[in-house]
C-alpha positions in Angstrom: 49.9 42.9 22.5 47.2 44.2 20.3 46.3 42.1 17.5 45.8 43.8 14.0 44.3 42.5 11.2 44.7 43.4 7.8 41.9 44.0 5.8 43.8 45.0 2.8 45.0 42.0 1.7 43.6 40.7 -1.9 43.8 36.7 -1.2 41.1 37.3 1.8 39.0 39.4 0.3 38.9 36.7 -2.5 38.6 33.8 -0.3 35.8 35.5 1.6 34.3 36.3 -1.8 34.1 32.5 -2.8 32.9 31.5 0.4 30.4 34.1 0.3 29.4 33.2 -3.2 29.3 29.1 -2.3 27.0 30.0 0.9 25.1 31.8 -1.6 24.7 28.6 -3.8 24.0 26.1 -1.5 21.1 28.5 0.6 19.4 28.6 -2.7 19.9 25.1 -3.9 18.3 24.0 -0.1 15.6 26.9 -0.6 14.7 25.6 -4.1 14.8 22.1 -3.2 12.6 22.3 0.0 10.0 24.6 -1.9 10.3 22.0 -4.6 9.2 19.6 -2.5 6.1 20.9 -0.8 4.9 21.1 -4.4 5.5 17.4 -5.0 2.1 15.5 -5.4 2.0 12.3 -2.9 2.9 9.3 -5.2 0.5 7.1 -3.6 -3.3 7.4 -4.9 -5.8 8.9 -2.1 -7.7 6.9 -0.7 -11.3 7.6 -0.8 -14.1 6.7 2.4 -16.8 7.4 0.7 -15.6 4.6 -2.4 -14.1 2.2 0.2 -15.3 -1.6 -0.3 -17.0 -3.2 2.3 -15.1 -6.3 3.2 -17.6 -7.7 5.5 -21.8 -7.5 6.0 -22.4 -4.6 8.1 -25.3 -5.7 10.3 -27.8 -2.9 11.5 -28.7 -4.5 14.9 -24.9 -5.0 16.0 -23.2 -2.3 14.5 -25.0 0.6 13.2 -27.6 0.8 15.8 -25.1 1.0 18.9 -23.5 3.9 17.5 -27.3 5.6 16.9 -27.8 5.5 20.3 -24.5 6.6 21.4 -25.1 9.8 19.7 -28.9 10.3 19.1 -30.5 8.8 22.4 -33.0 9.6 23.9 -34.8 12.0 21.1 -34.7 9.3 18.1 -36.2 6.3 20.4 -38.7 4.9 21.8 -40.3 7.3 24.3 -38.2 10.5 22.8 -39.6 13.6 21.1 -38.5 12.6 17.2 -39.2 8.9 17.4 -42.3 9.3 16.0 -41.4 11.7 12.9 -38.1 9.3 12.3 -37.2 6.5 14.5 -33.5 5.0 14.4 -34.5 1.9 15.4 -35.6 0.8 11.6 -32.5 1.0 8.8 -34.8 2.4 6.0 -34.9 5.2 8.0 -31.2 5.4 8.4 -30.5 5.2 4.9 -33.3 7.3 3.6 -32.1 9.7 5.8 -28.3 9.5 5.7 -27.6 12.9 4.6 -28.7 14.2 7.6 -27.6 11.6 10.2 -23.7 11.6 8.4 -23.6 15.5 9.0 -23.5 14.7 13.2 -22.0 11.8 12.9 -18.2 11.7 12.5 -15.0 10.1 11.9 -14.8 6.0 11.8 -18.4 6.2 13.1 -19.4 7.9 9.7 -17.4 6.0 7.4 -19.0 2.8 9.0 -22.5 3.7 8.7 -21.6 5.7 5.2 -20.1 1.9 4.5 -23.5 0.2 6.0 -26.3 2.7 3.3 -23.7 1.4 0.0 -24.3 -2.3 1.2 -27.9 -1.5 1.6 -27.9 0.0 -1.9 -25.8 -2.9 -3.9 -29.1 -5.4 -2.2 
């Protein structure tokens, strides 16, 4: 009971044809569409850190100074090899000197203290 197909006939060479030419369609309507959309600019407008407004007084003593000794203890206090050149224990320092300190410093930490020198600067 061998099973032969025949190639030969016109109606499935046409129907093959149509399906070919529909899979055809569609593969570039999805390909267009998803390269279309990686070109889409994000409808929303970005939002900026450095141009975020400060809802509430950042205080230097509470807030600014804990995160200064998280991350440059025990070379920018008292007793450490830099406090005398620049200490981190006064806020003019820290925002005369924020270029430097907002390199090491990063994520919320940075925004927050990036936040802390524009309040100092609107005063």
């Amino acid at each position: 009971m061998a099973i032969e197909l025949d190639f030969k006939n016109r109606n499935f060479k046409k129907i093959t044809t149509a399906k070919m030419k529909l899979l055809l369609f569609f593969g570039f309507v999805f390909l267009f569409g998803w390269l279309g959309s990686s070109l889409k600019k994000p409808s929303g407008v970005p939002v900026d850190q450095r141009s975020m407004p400060v809802k509430d007084t950042i205080h230097f003593a509470s807030q600014i100074q804990p995160i200064l000794i998280k991350n440059c203890s025990p070379c920018h206090f008292t007793g450490g090899k830099m406090y005398e050149r620049m200490p981190f224990d006064k806020d003019t320092i820290i925002i005369n000197h924020q270029a430097g300190i907002l390199k090491r410093i990063k994520g919320e930490e940075n925004t927050l203290i990036r936040s802390f020198v524009q309040q100092q600067s609107k005063q």
